[in-house]
Jmol script that loads the backbone (N, CA, C; Angstrom):
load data "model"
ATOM      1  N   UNK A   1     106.821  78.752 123.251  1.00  0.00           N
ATOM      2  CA  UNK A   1     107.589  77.531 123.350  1.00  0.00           C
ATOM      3  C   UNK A   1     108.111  77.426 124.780  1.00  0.00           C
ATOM      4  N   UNK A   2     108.272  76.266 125.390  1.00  0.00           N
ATOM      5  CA  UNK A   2     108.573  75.916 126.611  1.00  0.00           C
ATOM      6  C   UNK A   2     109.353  74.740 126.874  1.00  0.00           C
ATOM      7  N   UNK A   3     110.740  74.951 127.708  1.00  0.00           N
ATOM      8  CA  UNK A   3     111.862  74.268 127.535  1.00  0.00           C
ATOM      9  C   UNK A   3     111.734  74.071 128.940  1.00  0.00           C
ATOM     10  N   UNK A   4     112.088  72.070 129.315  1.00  0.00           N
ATOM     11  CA  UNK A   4     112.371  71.729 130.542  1.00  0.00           C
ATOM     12  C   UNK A   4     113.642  71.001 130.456  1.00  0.00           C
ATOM     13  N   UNK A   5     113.870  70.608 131.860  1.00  0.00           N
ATOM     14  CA  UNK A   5     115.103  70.194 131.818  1.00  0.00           C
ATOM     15  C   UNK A   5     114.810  68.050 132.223  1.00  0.00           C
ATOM     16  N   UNK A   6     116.013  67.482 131.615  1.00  0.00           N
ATOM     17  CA  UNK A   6     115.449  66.463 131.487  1.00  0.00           C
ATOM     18  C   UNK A   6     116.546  65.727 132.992  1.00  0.00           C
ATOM     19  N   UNK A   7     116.168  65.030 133.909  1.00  0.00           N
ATOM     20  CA  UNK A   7     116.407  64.054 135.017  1.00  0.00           C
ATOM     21  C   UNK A   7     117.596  63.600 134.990  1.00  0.00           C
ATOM     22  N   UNK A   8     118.285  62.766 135.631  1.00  0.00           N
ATOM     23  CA  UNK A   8     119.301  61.725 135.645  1.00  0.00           C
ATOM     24  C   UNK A   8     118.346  60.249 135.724  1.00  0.00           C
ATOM     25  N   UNK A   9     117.171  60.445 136.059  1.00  0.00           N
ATOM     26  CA  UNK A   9     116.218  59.322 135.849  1.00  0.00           C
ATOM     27  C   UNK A   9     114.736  59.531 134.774  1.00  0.00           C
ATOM     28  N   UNK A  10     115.596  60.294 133.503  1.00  0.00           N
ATOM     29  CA  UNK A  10     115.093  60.582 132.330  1.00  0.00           C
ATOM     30  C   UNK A  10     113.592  61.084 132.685  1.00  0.00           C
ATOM     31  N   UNK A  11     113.045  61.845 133.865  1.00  0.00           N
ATOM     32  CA  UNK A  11     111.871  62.648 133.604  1.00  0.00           C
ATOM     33  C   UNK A  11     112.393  64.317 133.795  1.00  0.00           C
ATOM     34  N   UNK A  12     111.014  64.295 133.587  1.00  0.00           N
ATOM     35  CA  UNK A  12     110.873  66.169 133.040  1.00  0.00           C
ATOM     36  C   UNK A  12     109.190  66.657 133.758  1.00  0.00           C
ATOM     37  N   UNK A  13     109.269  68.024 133.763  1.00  0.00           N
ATOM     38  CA  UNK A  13     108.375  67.786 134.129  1.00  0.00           C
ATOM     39  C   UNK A  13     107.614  69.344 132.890  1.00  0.00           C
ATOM     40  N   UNK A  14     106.433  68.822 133.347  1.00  0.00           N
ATOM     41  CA  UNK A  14     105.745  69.385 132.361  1.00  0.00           C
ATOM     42  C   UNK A  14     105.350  71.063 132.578  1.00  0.00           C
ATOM     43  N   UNK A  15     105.984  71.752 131.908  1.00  0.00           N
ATOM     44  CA  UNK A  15     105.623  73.085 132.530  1.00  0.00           C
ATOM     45  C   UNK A  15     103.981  73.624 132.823  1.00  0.00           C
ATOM     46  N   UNK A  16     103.967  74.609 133.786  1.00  0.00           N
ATOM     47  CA  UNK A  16     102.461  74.652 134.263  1.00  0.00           C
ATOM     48  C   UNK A  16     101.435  75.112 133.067  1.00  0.00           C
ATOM     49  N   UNK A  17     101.960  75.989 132.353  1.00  0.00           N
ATOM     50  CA  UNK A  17     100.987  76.862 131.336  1.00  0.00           C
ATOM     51  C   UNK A  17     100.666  75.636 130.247  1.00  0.00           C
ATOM     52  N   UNK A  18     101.485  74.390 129.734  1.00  0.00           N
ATOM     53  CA  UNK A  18     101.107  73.231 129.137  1.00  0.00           C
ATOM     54  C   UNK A  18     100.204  72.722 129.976  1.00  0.00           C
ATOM     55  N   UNK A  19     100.193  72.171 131.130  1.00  0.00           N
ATOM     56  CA  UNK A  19      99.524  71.256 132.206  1.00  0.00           C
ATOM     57  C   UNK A  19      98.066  71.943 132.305  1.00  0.00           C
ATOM     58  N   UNK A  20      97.830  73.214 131.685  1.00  0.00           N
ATOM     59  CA  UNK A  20      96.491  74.031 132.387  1.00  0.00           C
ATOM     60  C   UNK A  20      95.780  73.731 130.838  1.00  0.00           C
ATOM     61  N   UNK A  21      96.583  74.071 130.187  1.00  0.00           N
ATOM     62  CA  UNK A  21      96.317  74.297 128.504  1.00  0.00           C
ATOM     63  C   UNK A  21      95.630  72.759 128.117  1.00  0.00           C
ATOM     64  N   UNK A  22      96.480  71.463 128.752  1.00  0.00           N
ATOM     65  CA  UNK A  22      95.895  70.564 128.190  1.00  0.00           C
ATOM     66  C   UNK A  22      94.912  69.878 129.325  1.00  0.00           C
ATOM     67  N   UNK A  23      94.668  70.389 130.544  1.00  0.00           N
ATOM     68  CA  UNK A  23      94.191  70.311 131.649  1.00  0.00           C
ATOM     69  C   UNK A  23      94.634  68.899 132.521  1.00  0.00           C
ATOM     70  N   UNK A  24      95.660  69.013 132.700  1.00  0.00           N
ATOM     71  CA  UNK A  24      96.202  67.955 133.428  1.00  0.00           C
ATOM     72  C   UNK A  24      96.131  68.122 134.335  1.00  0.00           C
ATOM     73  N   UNK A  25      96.524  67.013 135.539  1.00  0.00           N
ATOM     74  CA  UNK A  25      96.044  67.365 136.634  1.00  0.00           C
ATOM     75  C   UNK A  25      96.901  66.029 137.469  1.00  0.00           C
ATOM     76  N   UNK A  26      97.482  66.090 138.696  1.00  0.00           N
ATOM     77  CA  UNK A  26      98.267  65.038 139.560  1.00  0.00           C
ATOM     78  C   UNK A  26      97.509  63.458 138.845  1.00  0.00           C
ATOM     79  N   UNK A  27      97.937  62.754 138.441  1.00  0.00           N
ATOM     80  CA  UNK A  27      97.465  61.408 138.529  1.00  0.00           C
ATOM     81  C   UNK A  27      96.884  61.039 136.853  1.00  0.00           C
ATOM     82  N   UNK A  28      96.720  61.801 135.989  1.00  0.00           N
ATOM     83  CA  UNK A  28      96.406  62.001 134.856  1.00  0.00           C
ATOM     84  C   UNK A  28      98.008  60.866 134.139  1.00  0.00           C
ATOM     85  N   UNK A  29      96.982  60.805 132.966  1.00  0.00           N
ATOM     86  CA  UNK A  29      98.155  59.835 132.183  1.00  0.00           C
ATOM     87  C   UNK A  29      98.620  61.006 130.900  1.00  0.00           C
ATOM     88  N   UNK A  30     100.257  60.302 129.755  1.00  0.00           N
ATOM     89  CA  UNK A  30     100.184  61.005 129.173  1.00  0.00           C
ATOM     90  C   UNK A  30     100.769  59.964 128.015  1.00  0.00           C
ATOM     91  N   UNK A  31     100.512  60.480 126.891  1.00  0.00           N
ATOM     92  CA  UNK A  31     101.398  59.260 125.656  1.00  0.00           C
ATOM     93  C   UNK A  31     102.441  60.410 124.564  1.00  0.00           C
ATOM     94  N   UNK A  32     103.280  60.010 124.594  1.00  0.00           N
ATOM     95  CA  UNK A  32     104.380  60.681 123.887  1.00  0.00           C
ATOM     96  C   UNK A  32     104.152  60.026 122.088  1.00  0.00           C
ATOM     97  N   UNK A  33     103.869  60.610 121.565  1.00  0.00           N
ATOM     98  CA  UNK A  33     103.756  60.177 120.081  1.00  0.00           C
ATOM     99  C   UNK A  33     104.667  60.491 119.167  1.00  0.00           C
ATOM    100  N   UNK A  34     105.539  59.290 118.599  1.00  0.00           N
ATOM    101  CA  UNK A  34     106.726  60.030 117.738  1.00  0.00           C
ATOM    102  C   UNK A  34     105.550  60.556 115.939  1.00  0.00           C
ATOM    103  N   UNK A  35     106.296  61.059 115.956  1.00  0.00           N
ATOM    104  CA  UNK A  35     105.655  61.848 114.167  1.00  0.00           C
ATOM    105  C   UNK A  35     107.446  62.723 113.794  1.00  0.00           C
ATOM    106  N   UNK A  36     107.655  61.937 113.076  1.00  0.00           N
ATOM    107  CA  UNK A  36     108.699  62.159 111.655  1.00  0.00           C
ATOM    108  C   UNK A  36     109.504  62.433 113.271  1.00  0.00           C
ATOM    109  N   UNK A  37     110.285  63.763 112.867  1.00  0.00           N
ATOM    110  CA  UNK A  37     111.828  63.915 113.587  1.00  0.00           C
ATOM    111  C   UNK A  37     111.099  64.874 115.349  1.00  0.00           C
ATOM    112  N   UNK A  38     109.814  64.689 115.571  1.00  0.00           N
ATOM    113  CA  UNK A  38     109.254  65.323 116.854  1.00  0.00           C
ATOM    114  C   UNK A  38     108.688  64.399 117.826  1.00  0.00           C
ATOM    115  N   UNK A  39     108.382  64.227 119.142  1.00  0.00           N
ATOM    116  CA  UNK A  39     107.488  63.739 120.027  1.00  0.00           C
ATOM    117  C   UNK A  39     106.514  64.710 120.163  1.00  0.00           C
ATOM    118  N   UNK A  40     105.285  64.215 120.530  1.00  0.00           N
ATOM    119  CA  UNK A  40     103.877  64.935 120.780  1.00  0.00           C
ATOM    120  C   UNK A  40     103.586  64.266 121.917  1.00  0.00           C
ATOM    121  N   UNK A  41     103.753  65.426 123.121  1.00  0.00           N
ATOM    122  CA  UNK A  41     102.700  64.746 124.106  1.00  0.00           C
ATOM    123  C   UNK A  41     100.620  64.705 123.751  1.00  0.00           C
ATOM    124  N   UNK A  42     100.591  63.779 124.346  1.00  0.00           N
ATOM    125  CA  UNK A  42      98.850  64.088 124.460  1.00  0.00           C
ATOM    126  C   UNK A  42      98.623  62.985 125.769  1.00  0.00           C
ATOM    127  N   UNK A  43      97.303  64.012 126.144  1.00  0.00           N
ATOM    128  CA  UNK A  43      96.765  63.345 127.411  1.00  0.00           C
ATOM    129  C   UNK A  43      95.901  61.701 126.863  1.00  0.00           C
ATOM    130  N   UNK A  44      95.941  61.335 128.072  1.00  0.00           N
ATOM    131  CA  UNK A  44      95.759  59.532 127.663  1.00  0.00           C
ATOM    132  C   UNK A  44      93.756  59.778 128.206  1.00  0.00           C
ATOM    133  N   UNK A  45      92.500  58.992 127.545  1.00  0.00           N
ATOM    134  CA  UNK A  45      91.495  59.700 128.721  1.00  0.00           C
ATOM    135  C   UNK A  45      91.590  58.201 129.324  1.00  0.00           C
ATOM    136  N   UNK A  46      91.023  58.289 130.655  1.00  0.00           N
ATOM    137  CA  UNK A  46      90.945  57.241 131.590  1.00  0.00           C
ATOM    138  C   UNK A  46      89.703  56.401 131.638  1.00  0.00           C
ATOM    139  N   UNK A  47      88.891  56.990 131.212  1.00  0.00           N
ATOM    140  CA  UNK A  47      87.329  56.641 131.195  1.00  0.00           C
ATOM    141  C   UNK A  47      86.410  56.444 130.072  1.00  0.00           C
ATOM    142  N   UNK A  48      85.575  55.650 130.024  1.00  0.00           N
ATOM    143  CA  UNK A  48      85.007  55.635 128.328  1.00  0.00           C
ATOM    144  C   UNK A  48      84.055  56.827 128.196  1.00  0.00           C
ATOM    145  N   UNK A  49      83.655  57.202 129.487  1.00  0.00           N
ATOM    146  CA  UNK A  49      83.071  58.449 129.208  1.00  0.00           C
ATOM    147  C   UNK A  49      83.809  59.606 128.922  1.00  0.00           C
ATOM    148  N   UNK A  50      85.048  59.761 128.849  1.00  0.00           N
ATOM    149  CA  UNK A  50      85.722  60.752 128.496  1.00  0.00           C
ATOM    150  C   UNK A  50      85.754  60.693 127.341  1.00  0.00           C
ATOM    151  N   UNK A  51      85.090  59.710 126.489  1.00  0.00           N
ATOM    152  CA  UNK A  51      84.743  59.795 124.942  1.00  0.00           C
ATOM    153  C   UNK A  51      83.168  60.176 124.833  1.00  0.00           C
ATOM    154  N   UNK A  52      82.412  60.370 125.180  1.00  0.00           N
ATOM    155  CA  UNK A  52      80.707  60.381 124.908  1.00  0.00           C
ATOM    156  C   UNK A  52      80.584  61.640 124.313  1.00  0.00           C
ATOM    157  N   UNK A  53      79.927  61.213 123.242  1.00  0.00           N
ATOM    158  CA  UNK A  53      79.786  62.088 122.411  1.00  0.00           C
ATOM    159  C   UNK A  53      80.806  62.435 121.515  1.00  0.00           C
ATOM    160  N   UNK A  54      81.866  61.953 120.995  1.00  0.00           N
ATOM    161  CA  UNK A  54      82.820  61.991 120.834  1.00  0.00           C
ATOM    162  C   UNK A  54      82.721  61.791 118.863  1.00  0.00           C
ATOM    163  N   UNK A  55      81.642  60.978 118.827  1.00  0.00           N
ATOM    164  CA  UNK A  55      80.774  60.202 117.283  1.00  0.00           C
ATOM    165  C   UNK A  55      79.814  61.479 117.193  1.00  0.00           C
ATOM    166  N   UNK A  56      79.476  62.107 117.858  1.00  0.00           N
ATOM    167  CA  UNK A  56      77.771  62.893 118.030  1.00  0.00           C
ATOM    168  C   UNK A  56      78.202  63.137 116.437  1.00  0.00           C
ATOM    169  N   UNK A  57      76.972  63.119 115.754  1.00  0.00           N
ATOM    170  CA  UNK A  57      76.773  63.555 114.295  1.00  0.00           C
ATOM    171  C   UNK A  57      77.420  62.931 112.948  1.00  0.00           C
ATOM    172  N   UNK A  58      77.905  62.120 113.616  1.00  0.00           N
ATOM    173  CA  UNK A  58      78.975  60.945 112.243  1.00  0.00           C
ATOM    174  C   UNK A  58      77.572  60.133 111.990  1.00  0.00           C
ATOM    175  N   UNK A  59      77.865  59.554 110.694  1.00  0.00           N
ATOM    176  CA  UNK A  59      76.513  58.913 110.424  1.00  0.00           C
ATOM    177  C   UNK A  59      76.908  57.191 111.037  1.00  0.00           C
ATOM    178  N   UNK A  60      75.699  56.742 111.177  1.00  0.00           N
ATOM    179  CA  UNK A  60      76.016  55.404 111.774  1.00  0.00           C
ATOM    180  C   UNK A  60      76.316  54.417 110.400  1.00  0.00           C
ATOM    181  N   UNK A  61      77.340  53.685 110.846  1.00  0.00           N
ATOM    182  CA  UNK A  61      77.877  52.585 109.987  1.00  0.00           C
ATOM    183  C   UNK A  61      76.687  51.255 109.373  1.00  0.00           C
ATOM    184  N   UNK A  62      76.774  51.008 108.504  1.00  0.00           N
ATOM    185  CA  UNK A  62      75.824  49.970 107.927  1.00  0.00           C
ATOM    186  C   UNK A  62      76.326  48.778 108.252  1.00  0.00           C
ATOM    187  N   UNK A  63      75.969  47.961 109.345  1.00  0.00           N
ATOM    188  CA  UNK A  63      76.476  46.936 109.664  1.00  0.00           C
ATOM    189  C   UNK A  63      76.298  45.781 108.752  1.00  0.00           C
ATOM    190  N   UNK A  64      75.100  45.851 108.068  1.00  0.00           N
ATOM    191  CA  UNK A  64      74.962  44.686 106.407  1.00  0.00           C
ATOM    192  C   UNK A  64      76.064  44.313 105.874  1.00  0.00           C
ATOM    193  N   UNK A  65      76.331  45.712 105.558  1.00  0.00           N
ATOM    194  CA  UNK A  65      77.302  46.161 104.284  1.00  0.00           C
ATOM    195  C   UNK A  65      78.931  45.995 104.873  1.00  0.00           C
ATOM    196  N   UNK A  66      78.840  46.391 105.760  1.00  0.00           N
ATOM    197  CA  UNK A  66      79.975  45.999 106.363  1.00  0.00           C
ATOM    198  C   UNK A  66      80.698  44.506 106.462  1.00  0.00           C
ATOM    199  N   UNK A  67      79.531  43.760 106.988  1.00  0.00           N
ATOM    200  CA  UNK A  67      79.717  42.317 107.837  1.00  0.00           C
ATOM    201  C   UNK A  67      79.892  41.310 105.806  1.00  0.00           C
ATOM    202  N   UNK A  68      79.169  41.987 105.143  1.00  0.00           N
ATOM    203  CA  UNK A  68      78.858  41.278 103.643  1.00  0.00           C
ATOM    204  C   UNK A  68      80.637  41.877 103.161  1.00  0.00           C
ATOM    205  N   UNK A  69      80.895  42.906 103.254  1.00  0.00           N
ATOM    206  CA  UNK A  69      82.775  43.274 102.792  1.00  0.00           C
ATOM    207  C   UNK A  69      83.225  42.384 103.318  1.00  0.00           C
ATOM    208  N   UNK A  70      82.905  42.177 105.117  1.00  0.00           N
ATOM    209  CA  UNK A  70      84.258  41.519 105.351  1.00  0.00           C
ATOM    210  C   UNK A  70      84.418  40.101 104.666  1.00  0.00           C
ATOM    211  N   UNK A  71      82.946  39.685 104.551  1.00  0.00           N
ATOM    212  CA  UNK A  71      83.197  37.737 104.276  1.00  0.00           C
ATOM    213  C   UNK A  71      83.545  37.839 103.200  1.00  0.00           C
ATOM    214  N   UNK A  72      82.572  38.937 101.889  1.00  0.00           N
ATOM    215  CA  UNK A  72      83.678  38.376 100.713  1.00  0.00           C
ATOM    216  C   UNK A  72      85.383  38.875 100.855  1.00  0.00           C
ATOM    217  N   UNK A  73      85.915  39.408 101.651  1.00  0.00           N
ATOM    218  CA  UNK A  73      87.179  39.920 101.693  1.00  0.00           C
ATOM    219  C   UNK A  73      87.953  38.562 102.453  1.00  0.00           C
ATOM    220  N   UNK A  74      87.494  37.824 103.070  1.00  0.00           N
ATOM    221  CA  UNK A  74      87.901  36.720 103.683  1.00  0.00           C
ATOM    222  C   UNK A  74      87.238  35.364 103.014  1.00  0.00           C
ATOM    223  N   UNK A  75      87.015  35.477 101.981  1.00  0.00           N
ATOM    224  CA  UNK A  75      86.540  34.352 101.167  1.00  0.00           C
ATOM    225  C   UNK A  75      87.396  34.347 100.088  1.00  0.00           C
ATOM    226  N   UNK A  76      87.526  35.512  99.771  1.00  0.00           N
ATOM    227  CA  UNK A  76      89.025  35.733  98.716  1.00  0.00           C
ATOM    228  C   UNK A  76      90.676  35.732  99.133  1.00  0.00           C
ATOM    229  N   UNK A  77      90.652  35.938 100.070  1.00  0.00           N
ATOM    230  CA  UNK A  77      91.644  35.350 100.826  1.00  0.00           C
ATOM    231  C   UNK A  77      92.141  33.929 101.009  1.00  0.00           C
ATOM    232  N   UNK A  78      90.876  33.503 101.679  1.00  0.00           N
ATOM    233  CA  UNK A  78      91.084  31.710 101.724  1.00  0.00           C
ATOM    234  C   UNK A  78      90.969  31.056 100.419  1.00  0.00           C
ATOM    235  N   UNK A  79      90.268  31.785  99.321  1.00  0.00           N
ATOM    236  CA  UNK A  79      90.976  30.545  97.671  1.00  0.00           C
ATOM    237  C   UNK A  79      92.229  31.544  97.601  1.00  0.00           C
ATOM    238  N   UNK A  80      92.413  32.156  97.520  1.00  0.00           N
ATOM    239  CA  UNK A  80      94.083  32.572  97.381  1.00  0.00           C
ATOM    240  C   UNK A  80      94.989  31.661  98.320  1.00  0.00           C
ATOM    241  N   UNK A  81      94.700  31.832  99.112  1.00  0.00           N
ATOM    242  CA  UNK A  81      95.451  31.003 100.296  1.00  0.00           C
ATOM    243  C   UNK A  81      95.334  28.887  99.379  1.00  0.00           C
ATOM    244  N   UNK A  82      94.442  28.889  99.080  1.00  0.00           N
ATOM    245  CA  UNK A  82      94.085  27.322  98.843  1.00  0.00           C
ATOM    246  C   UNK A  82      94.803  27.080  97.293  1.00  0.00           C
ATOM    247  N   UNK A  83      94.697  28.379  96.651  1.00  0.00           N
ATOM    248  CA  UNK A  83      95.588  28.507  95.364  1.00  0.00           C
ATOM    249  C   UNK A  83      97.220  28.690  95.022  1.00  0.00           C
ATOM    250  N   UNK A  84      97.586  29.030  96.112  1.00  0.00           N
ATOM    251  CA  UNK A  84      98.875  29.241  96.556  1.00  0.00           C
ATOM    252  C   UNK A  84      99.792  27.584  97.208  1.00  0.00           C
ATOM    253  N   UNK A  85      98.982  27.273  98.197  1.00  0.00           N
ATOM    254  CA  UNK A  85      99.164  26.060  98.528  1.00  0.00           C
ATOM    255  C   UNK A  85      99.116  25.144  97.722  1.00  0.00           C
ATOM    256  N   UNK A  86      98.467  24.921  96.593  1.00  0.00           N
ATOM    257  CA  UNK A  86      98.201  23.694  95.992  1.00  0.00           C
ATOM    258  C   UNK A  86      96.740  22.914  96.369  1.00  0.00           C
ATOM    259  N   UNK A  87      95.915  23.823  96.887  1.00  0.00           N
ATOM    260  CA  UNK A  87      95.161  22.934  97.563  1.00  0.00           C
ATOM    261  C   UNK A  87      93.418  23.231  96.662  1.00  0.00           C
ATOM    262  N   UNK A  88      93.697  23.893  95.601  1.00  0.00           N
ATOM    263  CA  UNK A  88      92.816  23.763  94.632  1.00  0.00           C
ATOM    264  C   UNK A  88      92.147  22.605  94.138  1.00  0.00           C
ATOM    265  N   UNK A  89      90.430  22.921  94.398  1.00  0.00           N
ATOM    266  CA  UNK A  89      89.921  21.518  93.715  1.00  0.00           C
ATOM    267  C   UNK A  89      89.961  21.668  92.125  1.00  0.00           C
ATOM    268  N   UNK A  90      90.873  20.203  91.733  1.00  0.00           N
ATOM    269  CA  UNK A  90      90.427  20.262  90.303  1.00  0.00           C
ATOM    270  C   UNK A  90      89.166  19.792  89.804  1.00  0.00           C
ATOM    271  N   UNK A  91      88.706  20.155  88.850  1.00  0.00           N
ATOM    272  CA  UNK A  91      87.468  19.646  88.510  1.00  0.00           C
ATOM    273  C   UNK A  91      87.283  19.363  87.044  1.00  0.00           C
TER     274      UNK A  91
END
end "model"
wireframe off; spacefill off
backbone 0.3
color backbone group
């Protein structure tokens, strides 16, 4: 565990054995993530290649099946929406 001290202009700085561990480096970004009663730092990546490969071996998504969920999921929506309103055809 590793304790810093916090600014009069609320920074801190990140101790070295964290900075190597998560390989940070001068100019690097970082995002503080709240979760329940803790913050989590994690490094931010800068580049889309700092994701490649990142999917390697996930199976690829069925775009059919997908694009066919969303419309009926947004087709049921809009008669809800038209049923709610009043805007039902009677017939």
């Amino acid at each position: 565990m590793r304790a810093a001290t916090l600014s009069s202009k609320g920074q801190v700085t990140i101790p070295r054995a964290i900075r190597e561990r998560l390989r940070l480096k001068p100019g690097d970004r970082v995002m503080f993530v709240e979760r329940e009663d803790m913050v989590v730092l994690e490094p931010v990546s800068g580049s889309i290649m700092d994701w490649y490969g990142a999917l390697a071996g996930q199976p690829a998504p069925d775009w059919q099946d997908l694009r066919t969920d969303v419309m009926a999921q947004v087709a049921s929506e809009t008669a809800h929406e038209g049923l709610v309103n009043g805007e039902a055809a009677h017939g």
